[in-house]
N, C-alpha and C positions, 0 to 999 in steps of 0.2 A: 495505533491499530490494536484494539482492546485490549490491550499491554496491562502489567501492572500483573500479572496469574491472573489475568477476567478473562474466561473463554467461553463464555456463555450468555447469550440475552434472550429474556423472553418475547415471544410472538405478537407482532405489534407494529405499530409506527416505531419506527428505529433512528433515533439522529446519530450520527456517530463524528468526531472529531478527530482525524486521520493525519497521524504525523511518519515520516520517512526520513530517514540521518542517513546521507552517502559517503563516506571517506574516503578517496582514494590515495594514491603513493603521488609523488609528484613527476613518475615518469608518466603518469597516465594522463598529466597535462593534456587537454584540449578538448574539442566542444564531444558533448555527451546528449545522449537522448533518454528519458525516463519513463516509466507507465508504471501508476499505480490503477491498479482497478480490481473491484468486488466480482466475482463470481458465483452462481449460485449455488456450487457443491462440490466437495474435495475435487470431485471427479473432472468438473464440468473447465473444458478450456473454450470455450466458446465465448461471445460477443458478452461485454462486461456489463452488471448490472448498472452500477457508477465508477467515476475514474477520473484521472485527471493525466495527462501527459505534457510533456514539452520538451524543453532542451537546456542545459546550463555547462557553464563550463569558465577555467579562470581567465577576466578578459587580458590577460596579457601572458598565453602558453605559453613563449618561448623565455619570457623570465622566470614562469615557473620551474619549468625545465633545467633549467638557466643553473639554478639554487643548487642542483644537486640529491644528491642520496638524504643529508642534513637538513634540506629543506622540508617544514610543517606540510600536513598532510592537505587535499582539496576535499573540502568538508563543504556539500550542501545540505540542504532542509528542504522539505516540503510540507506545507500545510494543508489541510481543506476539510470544510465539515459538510458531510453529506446533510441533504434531504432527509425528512422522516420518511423513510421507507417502510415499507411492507414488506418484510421478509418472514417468510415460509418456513417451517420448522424444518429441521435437517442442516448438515454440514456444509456451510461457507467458506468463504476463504479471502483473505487477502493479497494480491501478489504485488510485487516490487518488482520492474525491469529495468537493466538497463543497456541500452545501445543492444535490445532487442533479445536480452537472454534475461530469463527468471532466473535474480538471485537470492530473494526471499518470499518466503510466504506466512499467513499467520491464518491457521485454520479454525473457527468457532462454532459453535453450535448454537443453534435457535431451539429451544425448547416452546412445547406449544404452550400456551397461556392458561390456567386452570382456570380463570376468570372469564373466559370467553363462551358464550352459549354453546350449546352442540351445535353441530352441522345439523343442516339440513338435509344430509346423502343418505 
């Protein structure tokens, strides 16, 4: 998620390659539901511009459980590379859910393109 201190793209076709790391304890053993999805401004929670969701979880909970407080943590990943988008200058956002609560975001800015003709308005 334009990690790295990059919080900025210029106005344009936008690819972008969208990674998410989940850790949890091992009491939290058992199946989980995820949403990554773009937004189009700090502000905006409405219907996501691209995204990806599903579900994961370890296939055998009650051995994870099983392990203890000493048992390694349930560590998934997500990958996916959006489209060349067309994104609009102004503040975006990335958010991370899971099992239906935001628990990360990563907010960036679109600057407009100084290479781009004027408008026509």
């Amino acid at each position: 998620m334009i990690g790295g201190f990059w919080s900025t793209v210029v106005e344009g076709p936008t690819q972008m390659d969208v990674v998410a790391v989940i850790s949890l304890s091992p009491d939290e053993a058992g199946p989980h539901e995820f949403a990554i999805r773009l937004v189009g401004s700090v502000e905006d929670d409405g219907p996501a511009m691209v995204g990806i969701d599903g579900k994961f979880g370890p296939s055998d909970p009650d051995a994870a459980a099983a392990q203890g407080p000493s048992a390694p943590p349930i560590v998934a990943s997500f990958t996916f590379q959006t489209p060349g988008m067309a994104l609009s200058p102004g503040k975006h956002r990335w958010i991370l859910e899971l099992d239906g609560t935001e628990i990360a975001d990563w907010p960036f800015l679109v600057l407009p393109n100084p290479d781009a003709p004027p408008s026509a308005n």
